[in-house]
C-alpha positions as CSV (number, residue, x, y, z in Angstrom):
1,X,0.0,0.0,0.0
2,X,1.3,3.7,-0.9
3,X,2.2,5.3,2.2
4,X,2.5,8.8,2.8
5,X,0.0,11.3,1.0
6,X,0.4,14.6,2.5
7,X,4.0,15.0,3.7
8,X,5.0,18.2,1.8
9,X,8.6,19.3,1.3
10,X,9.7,21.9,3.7
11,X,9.1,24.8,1.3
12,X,11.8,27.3,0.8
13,X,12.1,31.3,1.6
14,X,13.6,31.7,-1.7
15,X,15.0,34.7,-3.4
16,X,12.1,37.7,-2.0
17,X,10.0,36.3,0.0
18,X,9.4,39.4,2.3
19,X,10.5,40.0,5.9
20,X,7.3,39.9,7.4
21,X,3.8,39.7,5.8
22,X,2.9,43.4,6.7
23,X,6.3,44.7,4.9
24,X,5.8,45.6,0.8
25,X,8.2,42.5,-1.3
26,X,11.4,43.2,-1.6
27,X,13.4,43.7,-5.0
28,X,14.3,40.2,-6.3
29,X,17.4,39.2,-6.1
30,X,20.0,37.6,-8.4
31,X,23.2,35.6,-8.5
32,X,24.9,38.0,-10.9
33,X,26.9,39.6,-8.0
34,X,28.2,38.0,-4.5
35,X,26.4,39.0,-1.6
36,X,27.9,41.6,1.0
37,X,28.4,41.0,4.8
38,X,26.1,43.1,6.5
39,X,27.2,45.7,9.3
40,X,24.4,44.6,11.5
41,X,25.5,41.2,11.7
42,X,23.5,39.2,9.2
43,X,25.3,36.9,6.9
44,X,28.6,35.0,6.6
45,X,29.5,36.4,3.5
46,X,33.0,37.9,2.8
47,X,33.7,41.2,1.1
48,X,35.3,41.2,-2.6
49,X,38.6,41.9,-1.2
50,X,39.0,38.8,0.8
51,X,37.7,36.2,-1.5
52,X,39.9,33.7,-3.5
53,X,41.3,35.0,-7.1
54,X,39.5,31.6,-8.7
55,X,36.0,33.0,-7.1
56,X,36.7,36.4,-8.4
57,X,37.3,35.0,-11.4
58,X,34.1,32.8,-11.6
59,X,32.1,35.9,-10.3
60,X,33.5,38.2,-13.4
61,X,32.1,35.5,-15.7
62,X,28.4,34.7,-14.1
63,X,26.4,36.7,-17.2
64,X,28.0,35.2,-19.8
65,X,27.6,31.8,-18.2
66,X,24.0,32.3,-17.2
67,X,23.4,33.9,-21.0
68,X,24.7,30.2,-22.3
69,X,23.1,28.1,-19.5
70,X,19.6,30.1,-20.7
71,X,20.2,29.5,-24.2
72,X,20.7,26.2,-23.8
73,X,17.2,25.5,-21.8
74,X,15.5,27.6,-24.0
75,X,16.2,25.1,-27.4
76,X,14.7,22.4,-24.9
77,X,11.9,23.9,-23.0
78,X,9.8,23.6,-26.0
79,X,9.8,20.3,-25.8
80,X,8.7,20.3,-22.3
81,X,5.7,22.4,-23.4
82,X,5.0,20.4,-26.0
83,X,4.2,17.4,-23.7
84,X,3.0,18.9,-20.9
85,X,0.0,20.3,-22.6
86,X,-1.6,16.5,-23.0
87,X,0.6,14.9,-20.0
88,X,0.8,15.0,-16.6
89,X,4.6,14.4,-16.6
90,X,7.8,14.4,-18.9
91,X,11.5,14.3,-19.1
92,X,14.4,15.2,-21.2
93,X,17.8,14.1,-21.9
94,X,21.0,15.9,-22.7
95,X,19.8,19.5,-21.3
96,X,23.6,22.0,-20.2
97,X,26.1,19.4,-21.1
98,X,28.1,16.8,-19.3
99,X,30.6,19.1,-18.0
100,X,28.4,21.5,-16.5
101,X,26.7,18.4,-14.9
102,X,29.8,17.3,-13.4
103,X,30.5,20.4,-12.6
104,X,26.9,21.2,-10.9
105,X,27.9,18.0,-8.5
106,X,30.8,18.8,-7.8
107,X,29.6,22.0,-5.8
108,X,26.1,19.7,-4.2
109,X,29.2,17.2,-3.2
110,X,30.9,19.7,-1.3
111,X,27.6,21.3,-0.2
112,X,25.5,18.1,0.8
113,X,28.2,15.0,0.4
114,X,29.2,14.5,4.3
115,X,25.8,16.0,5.5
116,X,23.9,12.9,3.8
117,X,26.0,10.2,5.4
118,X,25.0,11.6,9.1
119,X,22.0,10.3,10.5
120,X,21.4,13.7,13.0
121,X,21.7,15.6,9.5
122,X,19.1,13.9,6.9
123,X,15.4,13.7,7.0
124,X,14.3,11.3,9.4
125,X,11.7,10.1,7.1
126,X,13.5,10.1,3.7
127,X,16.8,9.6,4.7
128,X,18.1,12.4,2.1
129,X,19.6,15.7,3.1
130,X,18.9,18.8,1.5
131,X,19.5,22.8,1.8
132,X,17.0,25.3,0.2
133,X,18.4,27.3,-2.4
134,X,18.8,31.0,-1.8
135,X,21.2,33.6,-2.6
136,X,23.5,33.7,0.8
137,X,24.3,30.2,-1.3
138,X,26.1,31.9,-4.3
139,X,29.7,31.7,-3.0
140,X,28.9,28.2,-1.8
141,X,27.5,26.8,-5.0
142,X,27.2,29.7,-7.8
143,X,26.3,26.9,-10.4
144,X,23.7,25.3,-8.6
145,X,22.2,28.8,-7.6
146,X,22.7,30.3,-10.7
147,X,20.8,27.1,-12.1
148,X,17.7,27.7,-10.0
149,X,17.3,31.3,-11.5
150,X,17.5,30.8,-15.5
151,X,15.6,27.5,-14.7
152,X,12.6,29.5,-13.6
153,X,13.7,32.5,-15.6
154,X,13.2,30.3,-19.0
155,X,10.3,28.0,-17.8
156,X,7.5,30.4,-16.1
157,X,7.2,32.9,-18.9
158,X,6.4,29.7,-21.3
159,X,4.3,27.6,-18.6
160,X,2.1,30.7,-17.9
161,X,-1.3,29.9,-18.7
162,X,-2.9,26.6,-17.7
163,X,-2.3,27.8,-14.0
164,X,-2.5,31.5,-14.6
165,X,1.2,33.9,-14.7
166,X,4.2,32.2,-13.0
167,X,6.8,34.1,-10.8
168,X,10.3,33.7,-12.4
169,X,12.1,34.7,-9.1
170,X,12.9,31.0,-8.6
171,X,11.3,31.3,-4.6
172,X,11.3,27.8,-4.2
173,X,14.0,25.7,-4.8
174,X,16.0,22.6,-3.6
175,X,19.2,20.6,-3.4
176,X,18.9,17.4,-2.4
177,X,21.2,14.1,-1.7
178,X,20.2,10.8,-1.2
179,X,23.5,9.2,0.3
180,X,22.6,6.5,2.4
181,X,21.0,2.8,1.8
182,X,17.7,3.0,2.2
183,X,16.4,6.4,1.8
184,X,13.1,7.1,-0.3
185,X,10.0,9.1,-0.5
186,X,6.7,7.7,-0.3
187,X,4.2,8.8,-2.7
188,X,2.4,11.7,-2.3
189,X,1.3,15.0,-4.2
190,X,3.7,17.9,-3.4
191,X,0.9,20.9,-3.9
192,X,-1.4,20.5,-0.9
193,X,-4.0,22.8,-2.4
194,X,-5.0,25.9,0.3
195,X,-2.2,28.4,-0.1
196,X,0.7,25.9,-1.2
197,X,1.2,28.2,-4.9
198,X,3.2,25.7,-6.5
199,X,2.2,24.9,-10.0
200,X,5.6,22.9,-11.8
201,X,8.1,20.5,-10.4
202,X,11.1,20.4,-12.6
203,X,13.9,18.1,-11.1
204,X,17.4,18.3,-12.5
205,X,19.8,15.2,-11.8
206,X,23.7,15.3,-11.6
207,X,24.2,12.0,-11.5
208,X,26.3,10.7,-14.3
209,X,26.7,7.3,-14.8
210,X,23.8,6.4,-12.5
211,X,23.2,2.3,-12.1
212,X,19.4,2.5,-10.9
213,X,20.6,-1.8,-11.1
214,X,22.9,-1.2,-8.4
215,X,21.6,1.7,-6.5
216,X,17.6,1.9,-7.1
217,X,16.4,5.8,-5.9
218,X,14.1,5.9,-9.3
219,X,11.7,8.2,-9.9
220,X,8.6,6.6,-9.8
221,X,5.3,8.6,-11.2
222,X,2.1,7.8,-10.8
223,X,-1.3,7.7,-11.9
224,X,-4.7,8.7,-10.3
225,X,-7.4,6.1,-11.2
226,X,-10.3,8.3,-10.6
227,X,-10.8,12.0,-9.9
228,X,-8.6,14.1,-7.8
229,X,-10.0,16.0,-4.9
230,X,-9.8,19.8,-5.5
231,X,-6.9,21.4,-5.4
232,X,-8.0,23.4,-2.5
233,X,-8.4,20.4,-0.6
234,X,-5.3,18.3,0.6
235,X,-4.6,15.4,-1.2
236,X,-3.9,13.1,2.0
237,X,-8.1,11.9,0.8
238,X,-6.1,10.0,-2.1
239,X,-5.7,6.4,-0.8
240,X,-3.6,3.0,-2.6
241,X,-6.7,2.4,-4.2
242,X,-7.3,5.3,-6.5
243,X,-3.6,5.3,-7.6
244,X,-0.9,2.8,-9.9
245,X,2.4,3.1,-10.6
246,X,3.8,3.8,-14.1
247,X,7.1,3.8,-15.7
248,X,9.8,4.4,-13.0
249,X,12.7,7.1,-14.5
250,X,16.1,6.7,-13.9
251,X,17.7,9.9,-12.2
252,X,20.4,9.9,-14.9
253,X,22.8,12.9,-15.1
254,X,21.6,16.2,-17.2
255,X,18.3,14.7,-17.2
256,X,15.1,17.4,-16.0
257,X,11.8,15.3,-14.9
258,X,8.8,18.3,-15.7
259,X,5.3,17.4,-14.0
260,X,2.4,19.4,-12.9
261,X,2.6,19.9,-9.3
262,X,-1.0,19.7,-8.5
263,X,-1.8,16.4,-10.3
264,X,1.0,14.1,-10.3
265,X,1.6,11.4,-7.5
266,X,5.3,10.2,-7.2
267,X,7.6,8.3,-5.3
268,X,11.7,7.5,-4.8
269,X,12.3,3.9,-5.1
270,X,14.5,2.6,-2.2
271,X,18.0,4.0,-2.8
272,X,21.3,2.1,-2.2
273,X,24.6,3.5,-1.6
274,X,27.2,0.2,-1.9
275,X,30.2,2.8,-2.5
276,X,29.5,5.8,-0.2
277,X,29.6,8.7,-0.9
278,X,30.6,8.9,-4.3
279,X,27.1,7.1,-5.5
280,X,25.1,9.9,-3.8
281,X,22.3,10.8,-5.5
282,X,22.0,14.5,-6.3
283,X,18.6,16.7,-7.7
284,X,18.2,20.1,-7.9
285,X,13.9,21.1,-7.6
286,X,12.9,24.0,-8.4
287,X,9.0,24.8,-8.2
288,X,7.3,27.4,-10.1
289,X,4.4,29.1,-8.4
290,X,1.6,30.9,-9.2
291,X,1.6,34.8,-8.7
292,X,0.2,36.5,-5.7
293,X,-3.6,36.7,-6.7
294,X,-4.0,34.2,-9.5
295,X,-7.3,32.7,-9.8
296,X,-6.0,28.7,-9.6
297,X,-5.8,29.2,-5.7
298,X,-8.2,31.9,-5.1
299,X,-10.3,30.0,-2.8
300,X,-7.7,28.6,-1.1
């Protein structure tokens, strides 16, 4: 029997979610410049002047890098599109390249690698760690950030529509690392209805040369034998009965799994880790929600 409707990711602050609910939004922010220390105290970040030469040097080249990296979603997105308007789910192959993959990794690695072999670090439940994605992490991971802004930046202008207009500020977004035998998620729908404004899942995997033989963690989607419940309702009234599994997708490197966040059950096989660390399993979500206002959750 499916377990586990209704367990929602911990949603992210993201990059302008405002200060307090009374304060007007503030100006989004970008990964095109490093983050300052603040006088008051806030942050970790270091000033210009006392960071590396190499991180200088990848700071000087973050638009034309994040020009290419949008270029190169934009010739696939269409594709996406395409199948999205008669499925509930698709994915695509070959999207930045197998060096920027590798290269993507390398920074979750160094983020995520040793935090998803501790047991008082991962998710109890899933037995993955993760760290949402915001812009304090630029000097941490300017790929992986940088990645989470064109990805909303290319996608919500083009997804716009069947949901109503989609923010492009990229305000909730995810790294995640399975590391350790026998994590997984149960299914479950990651939209709760109410005031969850999350419209599109789109998954990116850095995982080249995957063995989902050897090490399981699939993507497992689902379908919903019979109506869904309104979206304003939570989806924990799905049961094992209404739902079926279909074709489980291997989380193979510089793929992107696309699927409508409202509709689509999934699930992570059990994963296995027989090397360590170096067959951690590493995905970068970012959701794209519906403005402030739109009509899909109105009533919620």
């Amino acid at each position: 029997a499916a377990k586990g409707f209704g367990k929602q990711p911990a949603k992210a602050k993201g990059f302008g979610a405002a200060k307090k609910a009374s304060s007007p939004p503030p100006k989004k922010k970008t990964a095109t410049a490093a983050p300052q220390k603040s006088a008051e105290g806030g942050g970790t970040t270091a000033g210009k002047q006392d960071m590396h030469p190499a991180l200088l040097a990848l700071i000087a080249e973050t638009p034309q890098r994040r020009a290419e990296r949008q270029a190169l979603l934009e010739a696939r997105a269409p594709e996406i599109v395409e199948e999205l308007q008669t499925r509930t789910h698709c994915f695509i192959d070959g999207v930045l390249g197998e060096d920027m993959c590798a290269a993507m990794r390398a920074e979750a690695m160094r983020l995520l690698g040793d935090k998803a072999l501790e047991d008082k670090i991962i998710d109890t439940d899933t037995r993955a760690a993760s760290v949402v994605i915001e812009p304090e992490l630029f000097l941490q991971a300017p790929l992986v950030t940088e990645y989470a802004l064109d990805c909303a930046k290319v996608f919500a202008p083009l997804l716009s529509g069947k949901n109503g207009p989609l923010s492009d500020d990229a305000s909730a977004s995810m790294l995640a690392c399975y590391g350790v035998d026998g994590g997984n998620f149960n299914v479950h729908i990651d939209n709760h209805g109410n005031k969850d404004r999350r419209v599109l899942t789109l998954i990116y995997y850095m995982n080249p040369g995957y063995d989902s033989e050897r090490q399981g963690g699939r993507f497992v989607p689902w379908e919903i034998t019979e109506d869904a419940p309104p979206k304003t309702e939570p989806p924990t009234k799905l049961s094992s009965d209404v739902i079926r599994p279909l074709e489980p997708i291997d989380p193979v490197g510089d793929r992107i799994i696309a699927f409508w966040t409202c509709e689509l059950p999934h699930s992570v096989e059990e994963f296995r880790a027989p090397l360590g660390k170096p067959d951690g399993r590493y995905a970068i979500t970012v959701w794209l929600t519906a403005e402030e206002g739109s009509d899909v959750f109105a009533s919620g």
